[in-house]
C-alpha positions in Angstrom: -3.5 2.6 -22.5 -5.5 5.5 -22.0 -8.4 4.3 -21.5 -7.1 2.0 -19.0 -5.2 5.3 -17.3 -8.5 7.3 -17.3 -11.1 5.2 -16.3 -9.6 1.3 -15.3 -7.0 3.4 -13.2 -9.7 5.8 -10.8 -12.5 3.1 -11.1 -10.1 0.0 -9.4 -9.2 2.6 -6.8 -12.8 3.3 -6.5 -13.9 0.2 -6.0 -11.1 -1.1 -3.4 -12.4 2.3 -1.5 -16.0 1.2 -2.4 -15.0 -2.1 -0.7 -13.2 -1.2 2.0 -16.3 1.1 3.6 -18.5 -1.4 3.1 -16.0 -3.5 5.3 -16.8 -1.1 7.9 -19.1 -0.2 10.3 -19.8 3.1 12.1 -18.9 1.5 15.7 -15.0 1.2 14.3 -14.6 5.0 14.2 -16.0 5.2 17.4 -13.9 2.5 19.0 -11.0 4.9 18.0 -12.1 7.2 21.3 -11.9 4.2 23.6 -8.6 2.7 22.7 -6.9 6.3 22.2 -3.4 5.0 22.5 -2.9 1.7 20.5 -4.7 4.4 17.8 -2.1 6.9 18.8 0.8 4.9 18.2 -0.6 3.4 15.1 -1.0 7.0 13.7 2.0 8.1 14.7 4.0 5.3 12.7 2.3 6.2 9.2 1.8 10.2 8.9 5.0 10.5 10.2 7.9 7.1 11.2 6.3 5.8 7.7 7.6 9.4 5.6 10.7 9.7 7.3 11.6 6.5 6.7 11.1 6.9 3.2 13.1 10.2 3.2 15.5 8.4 4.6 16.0 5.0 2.2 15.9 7.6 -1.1 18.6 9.0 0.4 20.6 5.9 0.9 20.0 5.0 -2.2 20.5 8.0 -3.9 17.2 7.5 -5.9 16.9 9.5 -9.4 14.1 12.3 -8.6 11.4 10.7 -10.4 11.9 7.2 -8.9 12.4 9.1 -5.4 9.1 10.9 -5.6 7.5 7.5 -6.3 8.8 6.4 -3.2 7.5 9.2 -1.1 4.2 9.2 -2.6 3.7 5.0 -1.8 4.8 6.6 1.3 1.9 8.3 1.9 -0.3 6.1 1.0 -2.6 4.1 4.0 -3.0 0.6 4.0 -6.3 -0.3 2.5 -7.8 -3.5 2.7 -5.0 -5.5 2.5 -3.6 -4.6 5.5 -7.1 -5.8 7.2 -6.5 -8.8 5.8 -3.2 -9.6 6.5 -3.8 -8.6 9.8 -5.9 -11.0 10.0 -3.9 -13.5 8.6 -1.5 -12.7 11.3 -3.9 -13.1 13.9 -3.3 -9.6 15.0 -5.8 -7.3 16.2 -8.5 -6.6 13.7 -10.4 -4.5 14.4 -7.4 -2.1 15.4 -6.4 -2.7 11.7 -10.3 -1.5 10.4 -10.5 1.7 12.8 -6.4 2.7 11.6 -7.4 2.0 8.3 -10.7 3.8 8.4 -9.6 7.2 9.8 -5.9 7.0 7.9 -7.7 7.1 4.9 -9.9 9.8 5.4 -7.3 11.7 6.5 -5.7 10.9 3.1 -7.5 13.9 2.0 -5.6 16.5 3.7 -2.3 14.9 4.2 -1.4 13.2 0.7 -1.9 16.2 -1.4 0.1 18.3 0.8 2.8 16.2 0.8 2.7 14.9 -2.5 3.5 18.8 -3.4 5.9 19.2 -1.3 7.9 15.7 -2.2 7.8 16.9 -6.1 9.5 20.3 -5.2 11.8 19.0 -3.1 13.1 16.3 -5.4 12.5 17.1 -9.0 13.0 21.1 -9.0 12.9 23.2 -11.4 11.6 20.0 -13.9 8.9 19.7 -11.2 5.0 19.5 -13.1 2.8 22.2 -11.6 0.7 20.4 -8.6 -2.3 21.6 -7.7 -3.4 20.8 -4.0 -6.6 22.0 -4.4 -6.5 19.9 -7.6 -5.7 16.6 -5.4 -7.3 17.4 -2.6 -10.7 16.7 -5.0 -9.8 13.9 -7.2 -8.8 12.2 -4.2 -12.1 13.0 -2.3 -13.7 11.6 -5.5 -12.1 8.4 -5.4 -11.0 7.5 -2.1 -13.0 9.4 0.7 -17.0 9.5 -1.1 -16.3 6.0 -2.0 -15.5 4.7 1.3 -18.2 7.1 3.0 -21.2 5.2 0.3 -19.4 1.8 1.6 -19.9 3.0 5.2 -23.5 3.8 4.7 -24.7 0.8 2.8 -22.9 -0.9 5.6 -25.1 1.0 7.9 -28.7 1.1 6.1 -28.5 -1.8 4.1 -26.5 -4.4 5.4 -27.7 -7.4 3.3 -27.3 -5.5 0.3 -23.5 -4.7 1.4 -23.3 -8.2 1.9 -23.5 -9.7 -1.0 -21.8 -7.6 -3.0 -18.7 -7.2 -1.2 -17.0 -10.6 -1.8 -17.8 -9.5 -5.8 -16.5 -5.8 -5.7 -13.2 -7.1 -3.9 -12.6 -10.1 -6.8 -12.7 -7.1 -9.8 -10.8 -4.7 -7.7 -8.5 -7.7 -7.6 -8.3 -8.2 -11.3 -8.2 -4.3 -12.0 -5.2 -3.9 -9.8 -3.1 -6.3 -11.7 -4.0 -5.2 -15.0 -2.8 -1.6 -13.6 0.1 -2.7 -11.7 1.4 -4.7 -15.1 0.3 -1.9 -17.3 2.5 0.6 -15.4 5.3 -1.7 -15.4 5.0 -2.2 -19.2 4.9 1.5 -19.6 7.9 2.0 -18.1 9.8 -0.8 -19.2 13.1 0.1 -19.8 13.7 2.7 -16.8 12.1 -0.5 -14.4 15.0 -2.7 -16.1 18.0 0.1 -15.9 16.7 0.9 -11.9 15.8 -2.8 -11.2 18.5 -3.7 -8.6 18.3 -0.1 -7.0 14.4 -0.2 -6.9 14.0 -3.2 -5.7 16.2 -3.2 -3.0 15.3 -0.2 -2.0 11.7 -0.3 -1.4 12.7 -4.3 0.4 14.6 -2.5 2.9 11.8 -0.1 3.1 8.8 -2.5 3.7 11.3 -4.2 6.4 12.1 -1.2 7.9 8.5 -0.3 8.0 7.3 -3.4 9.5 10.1 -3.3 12.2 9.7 0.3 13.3 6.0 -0.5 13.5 6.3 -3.5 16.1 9.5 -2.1 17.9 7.1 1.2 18.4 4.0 -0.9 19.3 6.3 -2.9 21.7 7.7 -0.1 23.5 4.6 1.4 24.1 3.9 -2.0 25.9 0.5 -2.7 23.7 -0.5 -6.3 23.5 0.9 -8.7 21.1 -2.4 -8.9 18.7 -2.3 -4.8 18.6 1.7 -4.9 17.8 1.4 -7.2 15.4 -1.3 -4.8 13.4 0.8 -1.3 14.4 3.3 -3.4 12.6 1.6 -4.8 9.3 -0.4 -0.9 8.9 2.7 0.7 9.3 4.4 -1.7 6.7 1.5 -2.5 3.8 0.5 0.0 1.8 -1.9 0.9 -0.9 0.2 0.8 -3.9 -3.1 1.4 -6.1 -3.0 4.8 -4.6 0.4 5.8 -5.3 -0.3 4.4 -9.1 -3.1 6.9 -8.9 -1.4 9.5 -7.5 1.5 9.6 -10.1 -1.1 9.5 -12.6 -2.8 12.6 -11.2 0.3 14.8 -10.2 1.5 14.3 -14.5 -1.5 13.8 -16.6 -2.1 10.9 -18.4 -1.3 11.7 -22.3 2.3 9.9 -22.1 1.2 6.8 -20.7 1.6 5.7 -17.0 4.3 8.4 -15.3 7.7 6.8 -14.0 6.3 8.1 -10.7 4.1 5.4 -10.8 7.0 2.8 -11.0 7.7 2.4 -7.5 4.1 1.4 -6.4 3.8 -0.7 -9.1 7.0 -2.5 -8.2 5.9 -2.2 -4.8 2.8 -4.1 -5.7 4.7 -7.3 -5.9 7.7 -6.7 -3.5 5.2 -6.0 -0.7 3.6 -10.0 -0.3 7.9 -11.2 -0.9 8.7 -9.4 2.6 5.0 -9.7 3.8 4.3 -13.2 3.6 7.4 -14.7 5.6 6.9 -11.8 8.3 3.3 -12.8 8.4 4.7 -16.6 8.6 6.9 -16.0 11.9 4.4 -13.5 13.9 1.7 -16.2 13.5 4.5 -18.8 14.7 5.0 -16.5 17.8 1.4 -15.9 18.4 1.4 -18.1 21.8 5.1 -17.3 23.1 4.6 -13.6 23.5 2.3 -11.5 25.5 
């Protein structure tokens, strides 16, 4: 288990960074200047609608601290690749869905461990674990922001390289991810069994909440179908092998996977239950709506 927590645990995040820079190319940061506000919305929805809304369903559900914090820090979390790809999927805008993706993540850096401090105070008191931002702030530089910055530049000066192995780096970040996601619900067995009907509702109404506030904002702010539908889907999907990481970074790893973790985890099958039928009735509307 440790071994899995210390190395299988950063590496898969690593890798589905890894992969998702080489995904990108340097044009889809830029193409964030000329479509400033489909970006603005898009932004808007997960640094701050996504948080609040998370705040909000804890509440509701009058979460126990440590399951609470698990939920804000999933919160926090961007999409990752899967968003891109379910955005695709969708037939929603994609390359709206790379350039959110791309600049959410490096924001990452400074947002998550701020707020990741701030949710553990707020929630768990005086039997909060010491959080250091600084702390974060590097690990997650380490395994989210230099990976996807190497991804960006093989991308960039070695294209055919990038190539071929990205359909190969996205199959073991695959496997990795379930092997973490099962491991932290095996580690956490009996607090996933007491909480199940609590958890799991709770982070359904979330991801369906998510996913309407996304297209009800997108909508409003009278952006096209294709770039609603992917406000929608990155404001709803998130990177549940972040928040895994996270929990394992805000507690240490010598007890096993944290019950912070539990959330994401849970989240990490939940997420494709609402997703998939969503995903389902946007393609359906594709041609009826402009």
């Amino acid at each position: 288990m440790d071994l899995l927590i210390n190395v299988g645990l950063p590496l898969s995040l690593a890798i589905i960074m890894l992969s998702l820079g080489i995904g990108l190319h340097v044009a889809d940061f830029h193409r964030v200047l000329s479509r400033r506000n489909p970006f603005a919305i898009g932004a808007l929805c997960q640094i701050v609608l996504l948080p609040v809304t998370a705040f909000i369903t804890v509440k509701l559900f009058a979460l126990p601290p440590e399951i609470a914090v698990g939920f804000m820090l999933l919160s926090f979390c961007p999409g990752g690749v899967t968003s891109n790809i379910l955005s695709k999927l969708a037939r929603g805008d994609v390359a709206l869905s790379v350039s959110l993706t791309a600049v959410i993540s490096l924001l990452s850096l400074i947002t998550v461990p701020v707020l990741a401090a701030w949710s553990i105070t707020h929630f768990m008191g005086e039997d909060a674990p010491e959080v250091s931002i600084t702390g974060l702030a590097i690990a997650m530089f380490l395994i989210t922001t230099l990976p996807v910055a190497i991804g960006v530049s093989l991308r960039h000066f070695a294209p055919g390289f990038a190539q071929r192995v990205d359909a190969p780096l996205s199959k073991i970040a695959t496997v990795l991810f379930v092997l973490i996601v099962l491991a932290a619900l095996a580690g956490n067995w009996q607090l996933f069994v007491d909480n199940l009907g609590v958890l799991g509702a709770g982070l359904i109404t979330l991801n369906i909440a998510l996913l309407a506030i996304g297209l009800g904002m997108a909508r409003a702010a009278k952006l096209s179908w294709n770039e609603s539908k992917t406000i929608s889907i990155e404001t709803g999907i998130q990177n549940s092998t972040l928040g895994i990481t996270l929990a394992a970074l805000i507690t240490g790893t010598d007890s096993g996977f944290s019950p912070l973790a539990l959330p994401s985890a849970v989240y990490g099958i939940t997420m494709y239950v609402v997703a998939l039928p969503f995903i389902a009735w946007l393609r359906s509307r594709g041609k009826d709506v402009k």
